[in-house]
C-alpha positions in Angstrom: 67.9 -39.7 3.8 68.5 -41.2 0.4 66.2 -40.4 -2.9 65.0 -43.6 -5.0 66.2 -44.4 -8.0 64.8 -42.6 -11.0 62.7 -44.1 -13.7 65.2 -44.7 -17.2 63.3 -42.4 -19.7 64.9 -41.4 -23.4 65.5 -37.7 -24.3 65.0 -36.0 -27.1 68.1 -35.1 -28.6 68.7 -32.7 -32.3 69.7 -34.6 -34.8 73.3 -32.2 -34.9 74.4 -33.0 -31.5 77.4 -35.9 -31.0 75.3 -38.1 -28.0 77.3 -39.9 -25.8 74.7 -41.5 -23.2 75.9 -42.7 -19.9 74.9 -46.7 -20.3 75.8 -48.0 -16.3 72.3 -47.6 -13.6 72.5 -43.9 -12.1 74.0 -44.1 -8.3 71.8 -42.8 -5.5 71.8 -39.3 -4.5 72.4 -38.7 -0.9 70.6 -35.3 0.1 70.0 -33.6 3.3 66.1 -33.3 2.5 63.9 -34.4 0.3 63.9 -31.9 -2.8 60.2 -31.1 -3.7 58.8 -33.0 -6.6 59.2 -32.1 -10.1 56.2 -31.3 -12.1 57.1 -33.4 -15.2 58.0 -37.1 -15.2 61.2 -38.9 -16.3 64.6 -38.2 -15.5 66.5 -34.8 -15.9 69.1 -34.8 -18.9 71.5 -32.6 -19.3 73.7 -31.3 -22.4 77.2 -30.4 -22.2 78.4 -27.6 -24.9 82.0 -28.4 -25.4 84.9 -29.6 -27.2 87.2 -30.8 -24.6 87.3 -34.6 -23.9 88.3 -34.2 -20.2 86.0 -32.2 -19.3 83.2 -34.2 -21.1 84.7 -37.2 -19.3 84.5 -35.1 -15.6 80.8 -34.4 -16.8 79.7 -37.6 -17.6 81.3 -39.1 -14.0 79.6 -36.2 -12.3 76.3 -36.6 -13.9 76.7 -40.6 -13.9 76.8 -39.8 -9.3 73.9 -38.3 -9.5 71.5 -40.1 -11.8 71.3 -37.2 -14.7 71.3 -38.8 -18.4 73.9 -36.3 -20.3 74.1 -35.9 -23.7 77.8 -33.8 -25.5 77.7 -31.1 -28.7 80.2 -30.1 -30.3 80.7 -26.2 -30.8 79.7 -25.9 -34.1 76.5 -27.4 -33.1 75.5 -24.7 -30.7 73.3 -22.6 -33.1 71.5 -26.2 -33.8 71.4 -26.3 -29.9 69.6 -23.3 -29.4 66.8 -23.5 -31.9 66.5 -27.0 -30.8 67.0 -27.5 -27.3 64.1 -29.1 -25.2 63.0 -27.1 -21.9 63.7 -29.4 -19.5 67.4 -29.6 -20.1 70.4 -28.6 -17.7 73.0 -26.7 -20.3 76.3 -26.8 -19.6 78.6 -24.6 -21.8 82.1 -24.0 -22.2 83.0 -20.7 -21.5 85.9 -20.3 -24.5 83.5 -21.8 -27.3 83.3 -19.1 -29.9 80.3 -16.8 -30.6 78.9 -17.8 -27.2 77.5 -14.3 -26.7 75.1 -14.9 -29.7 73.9 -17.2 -27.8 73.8 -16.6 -24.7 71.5 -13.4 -26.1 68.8 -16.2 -27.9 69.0 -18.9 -24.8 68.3 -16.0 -22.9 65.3 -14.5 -25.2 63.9 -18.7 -24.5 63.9 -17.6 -20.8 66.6 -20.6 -20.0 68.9 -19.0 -17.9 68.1 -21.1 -14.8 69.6 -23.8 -16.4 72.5 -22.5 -17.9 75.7 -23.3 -16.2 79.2 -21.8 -17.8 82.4 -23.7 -17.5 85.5 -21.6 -16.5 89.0 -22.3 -15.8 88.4 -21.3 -12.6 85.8 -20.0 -10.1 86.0 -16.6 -8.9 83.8 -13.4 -8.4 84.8 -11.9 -11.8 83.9 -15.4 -13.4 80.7 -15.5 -11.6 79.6 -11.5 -12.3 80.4 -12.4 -15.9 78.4 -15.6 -16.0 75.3 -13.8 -14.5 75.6 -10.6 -17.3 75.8 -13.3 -20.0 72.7 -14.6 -18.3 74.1 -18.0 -16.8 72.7 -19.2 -13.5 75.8 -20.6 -12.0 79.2 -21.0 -12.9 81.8 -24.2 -12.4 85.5 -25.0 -12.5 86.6 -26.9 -15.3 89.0 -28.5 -12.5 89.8 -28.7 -9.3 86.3 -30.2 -8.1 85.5 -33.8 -7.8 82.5 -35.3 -9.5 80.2 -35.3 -6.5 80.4 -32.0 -6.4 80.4 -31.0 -10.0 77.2 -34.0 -9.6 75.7 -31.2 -7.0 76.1 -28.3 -8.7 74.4 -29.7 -11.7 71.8 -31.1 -10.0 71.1 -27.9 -8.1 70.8 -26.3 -11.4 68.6 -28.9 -12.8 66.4 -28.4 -9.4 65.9 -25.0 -9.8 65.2 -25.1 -13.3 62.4 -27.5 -12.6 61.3 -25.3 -9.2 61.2 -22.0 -11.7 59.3 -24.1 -14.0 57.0 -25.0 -12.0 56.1 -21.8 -11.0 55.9 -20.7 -14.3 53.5 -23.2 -15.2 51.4 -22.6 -11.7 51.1 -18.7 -13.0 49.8 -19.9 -16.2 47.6 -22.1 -14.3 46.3 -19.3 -11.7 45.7 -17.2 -14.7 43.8 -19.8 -16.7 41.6 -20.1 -12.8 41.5 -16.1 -12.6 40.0 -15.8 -16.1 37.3 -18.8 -15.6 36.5 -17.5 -12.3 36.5 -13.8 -13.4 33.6 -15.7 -16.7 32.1 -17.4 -13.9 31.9 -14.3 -11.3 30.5 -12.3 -14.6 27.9 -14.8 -15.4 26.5 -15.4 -11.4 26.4 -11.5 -11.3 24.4 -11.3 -14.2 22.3 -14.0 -13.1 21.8 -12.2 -9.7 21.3 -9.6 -11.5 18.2 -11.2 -13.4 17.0 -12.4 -10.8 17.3 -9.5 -7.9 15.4 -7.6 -11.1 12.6 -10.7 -11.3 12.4 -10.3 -7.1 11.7 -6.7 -7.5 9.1 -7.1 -10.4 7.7 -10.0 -8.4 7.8 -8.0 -5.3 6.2 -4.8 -7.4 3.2 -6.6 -7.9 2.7 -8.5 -5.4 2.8 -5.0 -2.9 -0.1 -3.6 -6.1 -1.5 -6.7 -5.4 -2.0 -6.5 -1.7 -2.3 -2.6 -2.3 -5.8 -3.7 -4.3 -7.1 -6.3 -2.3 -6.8 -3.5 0.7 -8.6 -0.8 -1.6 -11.4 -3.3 -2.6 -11.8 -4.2 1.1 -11.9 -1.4 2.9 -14.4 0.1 -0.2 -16.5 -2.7 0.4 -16.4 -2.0 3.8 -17.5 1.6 3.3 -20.5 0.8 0.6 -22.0 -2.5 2.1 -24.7 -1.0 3.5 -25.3 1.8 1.4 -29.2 1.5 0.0 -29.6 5.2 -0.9 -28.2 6.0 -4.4 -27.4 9.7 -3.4 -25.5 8.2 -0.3 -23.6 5.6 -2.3 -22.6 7.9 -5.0 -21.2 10.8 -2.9 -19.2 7.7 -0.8 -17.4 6.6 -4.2 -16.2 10.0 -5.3 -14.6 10.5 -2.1 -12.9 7.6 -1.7 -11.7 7.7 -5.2 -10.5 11.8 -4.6 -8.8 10.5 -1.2 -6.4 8.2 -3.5 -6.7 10.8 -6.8 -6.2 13.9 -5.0 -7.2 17.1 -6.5 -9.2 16.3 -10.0 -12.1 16.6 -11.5 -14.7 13.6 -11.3 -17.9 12.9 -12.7 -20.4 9.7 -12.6 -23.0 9.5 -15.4 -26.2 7.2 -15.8 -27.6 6.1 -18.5 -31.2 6.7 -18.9 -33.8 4.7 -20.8 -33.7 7.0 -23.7 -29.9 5.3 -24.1 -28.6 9.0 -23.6 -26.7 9.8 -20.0 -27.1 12.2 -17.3 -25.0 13.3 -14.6 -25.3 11.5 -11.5 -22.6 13.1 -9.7 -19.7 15.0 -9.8 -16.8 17.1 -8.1 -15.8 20.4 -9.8 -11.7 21.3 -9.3 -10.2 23.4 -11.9 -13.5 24.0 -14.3 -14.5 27.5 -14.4 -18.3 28.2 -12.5 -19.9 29.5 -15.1 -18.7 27.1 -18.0 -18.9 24.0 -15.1 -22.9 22.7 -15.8 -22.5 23.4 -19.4 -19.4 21.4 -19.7 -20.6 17.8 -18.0 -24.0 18.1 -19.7 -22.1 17.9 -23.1 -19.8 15.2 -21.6 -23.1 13.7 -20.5 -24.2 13.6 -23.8 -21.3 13.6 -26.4 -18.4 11.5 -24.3 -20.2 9.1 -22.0 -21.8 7.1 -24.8 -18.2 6.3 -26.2 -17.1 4.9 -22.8 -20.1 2.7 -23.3 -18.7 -0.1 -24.9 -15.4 0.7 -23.8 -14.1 -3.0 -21.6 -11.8 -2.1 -19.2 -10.3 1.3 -18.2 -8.8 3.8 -20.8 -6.2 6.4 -20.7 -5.9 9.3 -23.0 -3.3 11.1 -21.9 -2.0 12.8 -25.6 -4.1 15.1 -27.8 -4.2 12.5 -30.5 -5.3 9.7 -28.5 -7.9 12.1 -27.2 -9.0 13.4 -30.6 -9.1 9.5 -32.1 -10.8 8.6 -28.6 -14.0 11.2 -28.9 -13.5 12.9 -32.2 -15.1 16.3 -32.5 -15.8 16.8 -28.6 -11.5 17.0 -27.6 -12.0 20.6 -27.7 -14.2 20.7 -24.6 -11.2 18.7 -22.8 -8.2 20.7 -24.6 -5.2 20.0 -22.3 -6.6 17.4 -19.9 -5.7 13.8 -19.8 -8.8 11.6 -19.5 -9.3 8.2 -17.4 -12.9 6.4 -17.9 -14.9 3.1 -18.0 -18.1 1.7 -18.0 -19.3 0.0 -14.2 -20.5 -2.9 -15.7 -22.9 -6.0 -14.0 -23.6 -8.8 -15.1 -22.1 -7.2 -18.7 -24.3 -4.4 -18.4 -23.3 -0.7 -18.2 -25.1 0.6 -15.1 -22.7 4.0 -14.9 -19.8 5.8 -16.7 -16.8 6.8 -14.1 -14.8 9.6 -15.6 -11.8 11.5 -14.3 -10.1 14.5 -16.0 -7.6 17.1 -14.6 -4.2 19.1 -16.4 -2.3 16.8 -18.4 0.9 17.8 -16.8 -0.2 15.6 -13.5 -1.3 12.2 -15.7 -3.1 9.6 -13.9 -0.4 6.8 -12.5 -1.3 3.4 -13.3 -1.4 2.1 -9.3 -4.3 5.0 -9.5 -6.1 3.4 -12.4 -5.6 0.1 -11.0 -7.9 0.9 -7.8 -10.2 3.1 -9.3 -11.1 0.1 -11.9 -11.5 -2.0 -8.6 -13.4 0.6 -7.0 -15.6 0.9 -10.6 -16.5 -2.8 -9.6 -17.4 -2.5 -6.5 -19.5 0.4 -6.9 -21.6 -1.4 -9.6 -22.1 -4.7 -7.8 -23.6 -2.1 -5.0 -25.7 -0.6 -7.8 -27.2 -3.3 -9.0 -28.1 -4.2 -5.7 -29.6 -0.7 -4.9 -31.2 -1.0 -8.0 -32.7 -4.4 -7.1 -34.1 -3.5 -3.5 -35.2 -0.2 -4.6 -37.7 -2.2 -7.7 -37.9 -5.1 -6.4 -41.9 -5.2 -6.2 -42.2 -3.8 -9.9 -41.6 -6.4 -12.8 -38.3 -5.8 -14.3 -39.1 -4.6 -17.5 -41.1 -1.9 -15.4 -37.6 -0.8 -13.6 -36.7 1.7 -15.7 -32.4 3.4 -15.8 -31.1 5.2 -12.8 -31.0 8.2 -15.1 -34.7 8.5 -16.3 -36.2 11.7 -15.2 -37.7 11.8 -11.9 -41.4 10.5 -11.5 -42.1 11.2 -8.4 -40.9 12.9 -5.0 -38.7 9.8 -3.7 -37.2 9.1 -7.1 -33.5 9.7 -7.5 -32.1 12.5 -9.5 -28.7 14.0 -10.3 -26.0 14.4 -7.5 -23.6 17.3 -7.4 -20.9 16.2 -4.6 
């Protein structure tokens, strides 16, 4: 099997070097297989280091058989050679030229060696082991071989220079792909990242989400048909304690007057005897301030508890507070106010269904409210925390 003929392409060549170029078409190469192809175009050159004729001649034959453009230096050019020489070069050197180990040392720092070859007189082992410290990749015979084979040794050189260089350059291309894939990897894992955090925020409230919608369900359940304000009062602050767990709660109504009174309440950690004293004043000095309160509030420090109520945070010295105003139709109809040691604060999935429950439970009032006056005018209804009137009337709760 025969290669074809290479494509004529000019070399660079330093201005020092003598040229001599080989001017007749390149003969064809027989091989036994098809070499693998070179990763750069155009023909390989080679440059022959030496001052003998002959030999140049023996070169220039040998290079002529197998298609390689050769260019001659003389010896005092090699310095020139080395600062100058082009990478994709086959250099043959003379063995004798002076001050070759100077070079040898800077061809060598250029990572050439694969394409060095050294001229000897002869070939032996010595020659060889010599050529391979200097840091030559093969070694010829200045005689005693004919051109095709001098043709095939320089060709071989010129092949493995091109295979070594191409692995060269496929290492700088792996790492060029291992750094844009190691930017790329960095990039998708903070973008799964981002978004495995955006899942579990979405999946977060979408569980508080379906946690409420149970919680406002099954309360609705519970209160639908509760009529009797005692009844529907003492069904709230259990369900709320169920989810709360131990705490102290309390329901206020607001009365005509505008002051509140208590409507119900559970009693954990307050002392007996302080217990009634205590919600009358929160009846009186802390429900107003919830009044106009929208929403639910937290006070879990001192200072937002001072700011909050003022004078009256001495009553509720190391408690953390959670209150609101059940409102209908915009109206106030009850104050809902938890309290307990501020070491176990309220958790805002708590808050979240007690403000659903708060809801609920005034929607039901106002329709207590409703059925219970519904033959009187309603300026003639009255608050659910006026005194009683008569023996049927409702009055304060404790749960």
């Amino acid at each position: 099997m025969s290669t074809q003929p290479r494509t004529h392409a000019p070399i660079a060549v330093p201005p020092a070097l003598a040229t001599v170029m080989v001017s007749r078409a390149p003969a064809r190469r027989p091989t036994a297989a098809p070499r693998t192809r070179r990763p750069l175009a155009g023909r390989p050159a080679a440059v022959v280091v030496s001052d003998r004729p002959d030999w140049r001649h023996v070169v220039a034959a040998a290079c002529e058989r197998v298609g390689i453009v050769c260019a001659f230096a003389d010896l005092d050019c090699l310095r020139t050679l080395t600062a100058d020489i082009a990478d994709e070069r086959v250099l043959i050197i003379d063995a004798d030229a002076p001050g070759l180990d100077a070079c040898m040392d800077a061809l060598r720092d250029r990572g050439v060696q694969s394409r060095i070859v050294l001229a000897e007189n002869r070939e032996s082992a010595r020659a060889a082991t010599g050529a391979m410290r200097a840091g030559a990749g093969d070694v010829v015979s200045r005689g005693g071989r004919s051109a095709a084979a001098l043709g095939a040794r320089i060709m071989a050189a010129s092949d493995r220079s091109w295979t070594l260089a191409a692995r060269a350059q496929r290492v700088v291309d792996l790492e060029r792909l291992c750094r844009r894939l190691g930017t790329s990897q960095e990039a998708l894992a903070r973008q799964a990242h981002r978004r495995s955090s955006d899942a579990q925020a979405a999946h977060q409230e979408l569980a508080e989400h379906m946690n409420n919608v149970s919680t406002a369900a099954e309360f609705r359940g519970l209160i639908r048909g509760e009529l009797d304000i005692e009844s529907l009062l003492r069904t709230t602050l259990e369900f709320v304690l169920a989810r709360s767990g131990p705490t102290n709660a309390a329901i206020f109504l607001p009365s005509s007057s505008g002051d509140y009174s208590l409507g119900a309440y559970v009693n954990y950690d307050c002392p007996k005897e302080t217990c009634d004293v205590l919600l009358d004043h929160l009846a009186n000095a802390v429900a107003p301030k919830f009044e106009r309160s929208i929403g639910m509030v937290n006070l879990t420090t001192p200072e937002q508890l001072g700011e909050y109520i003022d004078g009256e945070a001495d009553w509720l010295a190391g408690s953390c507070v959670a209150g609101f105003a059940c409102r209908h139709e915009n109206e106030p109809l009850a104050i809902f106010m938890l309290f307990r040691d501020r070491r176990s604060p309220f958790t805002p999935q708590l808050l979240e269904q007690v403000k659903t429950v708060g809801e609920l439970f005034a929607a039901q009032l106002a329709r207590v409210i409703h059925i219970h006056h519904r033959h009187l005018p309603k300026d003639k209804w009255g608050m659910m925390g006026d005194p009683e009137k008569r023996e049927d009337d409702y009055g304060d709760l404790a749960a």
